[in-house]
Every structure is written in C-alpha cells, then in structure tokens.
C-alpha positions, 0 to 999 in steps of 0.5 A: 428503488433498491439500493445498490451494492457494492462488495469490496474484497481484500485479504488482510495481509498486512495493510496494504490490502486493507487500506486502499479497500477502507478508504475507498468504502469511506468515499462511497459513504461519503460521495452517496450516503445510503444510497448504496451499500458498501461493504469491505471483507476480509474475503477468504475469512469471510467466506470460510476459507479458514485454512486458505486463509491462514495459509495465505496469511501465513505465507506473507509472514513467511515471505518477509521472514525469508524473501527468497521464497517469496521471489521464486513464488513470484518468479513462477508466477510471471512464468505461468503468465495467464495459464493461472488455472493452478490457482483452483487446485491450491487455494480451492477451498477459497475459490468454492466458498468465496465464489458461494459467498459472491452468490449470498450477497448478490453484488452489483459490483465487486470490487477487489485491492488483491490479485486472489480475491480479483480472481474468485470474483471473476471466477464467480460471475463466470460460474454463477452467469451473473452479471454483476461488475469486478474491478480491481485495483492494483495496489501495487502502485509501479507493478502489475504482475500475472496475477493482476493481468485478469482479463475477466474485469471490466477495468483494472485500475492503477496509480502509474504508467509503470503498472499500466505498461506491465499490465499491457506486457501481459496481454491486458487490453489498453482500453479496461486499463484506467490510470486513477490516484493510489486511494488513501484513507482521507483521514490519514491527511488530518493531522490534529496537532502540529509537528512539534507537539508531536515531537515533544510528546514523545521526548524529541527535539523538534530542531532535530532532523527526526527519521521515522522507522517502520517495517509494516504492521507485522513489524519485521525486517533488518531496518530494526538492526540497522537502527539500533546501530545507528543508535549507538553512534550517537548522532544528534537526530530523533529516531521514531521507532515503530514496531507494530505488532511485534512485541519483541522489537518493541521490548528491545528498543524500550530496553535500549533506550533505558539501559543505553545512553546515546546523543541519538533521541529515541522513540520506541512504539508498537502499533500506533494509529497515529502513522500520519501525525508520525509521518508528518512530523518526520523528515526521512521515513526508512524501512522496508518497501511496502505499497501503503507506506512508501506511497503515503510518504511520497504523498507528504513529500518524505524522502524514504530509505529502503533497506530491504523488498520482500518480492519483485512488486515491492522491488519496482517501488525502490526502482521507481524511487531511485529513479526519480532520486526522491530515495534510497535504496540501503541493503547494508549497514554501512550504505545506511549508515553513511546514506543518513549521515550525508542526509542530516547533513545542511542542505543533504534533503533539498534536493530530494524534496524538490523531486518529490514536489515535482512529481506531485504525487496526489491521492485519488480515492474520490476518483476511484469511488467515483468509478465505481459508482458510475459504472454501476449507473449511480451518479456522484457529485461533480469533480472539484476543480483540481481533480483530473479526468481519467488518462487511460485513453490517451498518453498516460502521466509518469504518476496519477495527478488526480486528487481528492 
C-alpha cells in the first residue's frame, strides 16, 4: 500500500511557526515510523516565493523593531473579518507557486502552524479540486484572529477556550474547532544534567534566584535595556542573558559583564540550543510575549515577566497570564525593576507558582500527531493513561489538560 503523505507547512518567522510544526512531524515519526511520510517546509521559500518570502520575513522583524505597524496590520486584519480576498493581490507570487508546490507533492493531508500557509492550502484544494486534508493549528495559543477563522479547513486545532471563543466570534463553526495541547518538541522536556550543574557551568550561584532573558531568536526588544539596568543596581541574582542571533546585544553584554563589576552574576549568550536546560534552571523567565516561549514556560511552571507585545495575538497571552496571576505585565523600568525586586523577595514566588501548578498546563503534540493521522485513515497506538479525549464537542476547559 502507498504510504500516506502528510505536508506540514510553516514560515520561519521567528520560531513559533517552526517549532510546534517540527514537533509535530517527530510524534508522526514517532507514532507510525515509515508508515507515513511527513515532511515540514518552510513553505513561501520552498515554494519559490522568494520575494514574498523575505517580505514576509521582513515585516515581522519590522513588527518587533516598530510595534505600532504591526498593530494597525492586525487592526485591519480583524476589520476585513473573512473578506481576506486581498491576500491574492499582496502576497501573489506566494499563493500561485505555493498552490503549484501543493499539486507536485500530491498530499494526503496539509497540515498548516501559520495563518498564510493555511490559506494557500485551502487556496489549492479549491483550485486544483483535489481532495486532500488541511488542518491547522493555531499558534497562537489564547488567539484566534481572521486570519485563522478559515472555513475552508476541516478543523482548526487550538490549545484553550480563549482562541476557541475568538474563532467562533469570526463565524467558525463549533463543530471543526477541537481543543488539543500546544505541541512542543518532546525533546525540549530531556534535561541532560541537573539545574545546578547548569548554573555552575556558566559562573552562577545555584542559591540564587536566576532569571532567564530572551526576546525570541532575533533577539530584539527593550527587555535587554531593562537588564542592563538592572545589572548595575547590584542585586544578589543570576541573569541569564540570551541574545539570540543578534551579535550586537550579545557583544554589549559580554562587554558589560567584563568591563563592569555588579554584585548581579551574569551570563551573557547568543543562540543557544539548550533554551530548556536554561529555562529549567531558572526561577523567572522575562521577555517579550511570544507564543513558543511563554507556553514553554508555563509548561515548566516559571512565572514569566512581560515587558513588551509586538501585536494584539501576543497581547492576549500577557491578558491571559495576568489574569490567572501566574505573570507580569512590566512596559516600564521601573515596573520592572520594582516587579523583580518584590519577586526574589522570601516567599515573593509562591504564590504564582502554586497558580501555575493549578492550572496544569500539559503539552499535546502526541494528541495533534494522533489527529492527523486519524483523519487520514492511519491508525495510531492507544492514548496512554493520562491523555485526554478531545473537548471540542462539549464545554471546553480554561487550557488543554492533554498530554503526551
């Protein structure tokens, strides 16, 4: 018998895209070996929508330089509800080659983690006639903006009530909406070596209350400044200060960290691979709101300090962190400043962790494998005990309890 094929699409921009689509892609591997054939791309590129591609690319670096043009973007966005029609004149080039890329590859199912590439595969399947699957998976884990509502899919997947209701405020009907964990990479959950081997390894004092510093892998954002202030005050904690690609920031604080003493221990990086070793070793992860990030740390329990949304789909996770107090929501120095000074206080964590155990945030990427590969008639191993049916059908949880 044929294999089956399965066509998981993303765009790299930044690593929220990517991750939940490799993750994914591992669990198939994992679930059914070569009994399928599952393969992720980085779909305008792919394709050979080189010039959409960068401009898409382009745009999000854009968007976390300069917020305000993303929000207007998503303003519009929401205004235009499911008249999406202008999608065809902008990104064009994307939509022709990607919809031709579709037709080489012949998919059983395409499964998309980003709002374009959802588009151009239900583009195709409407073009070509074909009959092929697309599903999608909303990253955005408390959203679920126009883009999103794309009644062209069979099902729409999402990790809580608070996308599922956004989804249904666009028209989406109830019954293609299935409320599934956020999917993270299985691997991200193998720590090799214990916290305070971590800590020791980069010069830190393992009784120390350490916060980890990210701003997503393009390694842009005001939280570096606030860091730096926060630095120079002296405070008896452990920074772990993650630049990413950006080489500037990195230089910066290697510069610091050589050139200016501070009671504050320092640990300045650039792109790391080890982000879970990192985050597991930390008490407070602060930084901008980013899906991939803030849903990892709520995973391992860290309470998280936002300083800065790029755009309103990030916006509705510090809403959602604020709301259940397992978070802070710090635009300014001083709110940052005084928010970590009350935190490394005896005592100034528990609450917010007892939150986060309450809420019991659990990964589903086996339940999302599993999803797909049902629907396209390919049976999986049984659930294991703790894994949970899906709750689209009925009265939906605050956040998915599924797990892996």
């Amino acid at each position: 018998m044929e294999r089956k094929k399965i066509l998981i699409t993303m765009i790299e921009v930044g690593f929220g895209h990517k991750s939940p689509a490799i993750a994914v892609k591992e669990s198939i591997d994992s679930l059914v070996g070569e009994k399928v054939q599952a393969d992720v791309v980085d779909f305008a590129k792919v394709s050979g929508a080189i010039r959409d591609d960068l401009m898409i690319k382009g745009s999000w670096d854009l968007a976390l330089a300069f917020p305000l043009s993303a929000r207007v973007g998503y303003l519009l966005m929401e205004l235009s509800g499911k008249n999406n029609q202008y999608i065809d004149v902008l990104w064009k080039e994307f939509v022709f080659k990607g919809i031709d890329y579709i037709q080489k590859y012949q998919p059983d199912l395409v499964f998309a983690t980003h709002a374009l590439a959802l588009y151009v595969a239900v583009k195709a399947r409407e073009t070509l006639g074909l009959d092929f699957k697309v599903i999608a998976y909303v990253v955005d884990p408390f959203d679920g903006y126009a883009w999103w509502a794309n009644e062209g899919a069979d099902a729409l997947l999402v990790a809580s009530n608070e996308s599922r209701e956004r989804l249904l405020h666009h028209g989406i009907k109830p019954e293609i909406i299935h409320t599934i964990g956020f999917p993270i990479k299985k691997s991200f959950f193998s720590i090799q070596q214990p916290c305070k081997s971590t800590l020791e390894t980069l010069g830190l004092d393992p009784d120390r209350i350490t916060i980890l510093i990210s701003a997503g892998s393009q390694g842009i954002g005001k939280v570096y400044f606030f860091t730096e202030i926060l630095y120079l005050l002296n405070l008896k904690i452990n920074l772990i200060v993650v630049s990413g690609k950006n080489k500037i920031t990195k230089a910066h604080f290697d510069f610091i960290k050589k050139n200016i003493k501070s009671e504050t221990k320092l640990a300045s990086l650039g792109f790391v691979n080890n982000m879970n070793e990192l985050m597991c070793s930390s008490d407070i992860v602060a930084g901008k709101a980013g899906a991939s990030t803030a849903m990892e740390a709520l995973f391992m329990d860290k309470p998280m300090i936002f300083t800065e949304w790029a755009t309103y789909n990030d916006r509705y996770i510090i809403q959602f962190a604020r709301k259940y107090k397992i978070g802070w929501y710090c635009p300014t120095i001083a709110s940052f400043v005084n928010t970590v000074k009350r935190a490394i206080e005896p005592g100034g964590l528990d609450v917010y962790r007892k939150n986060l155990e309450n809420l019991m945030f659990a990964p589903g990427t086996d339940d999302v494998a599993r999803f797909l590969l049902n629907s396209i008639g390919v049976d999986t191993p049984a659930h294991s005990i703790n894994q949970s049916a899906d709750t689209s059908q009925e009265s939906p949880p605050e956040i998915s309890r599924s797990c892996t």
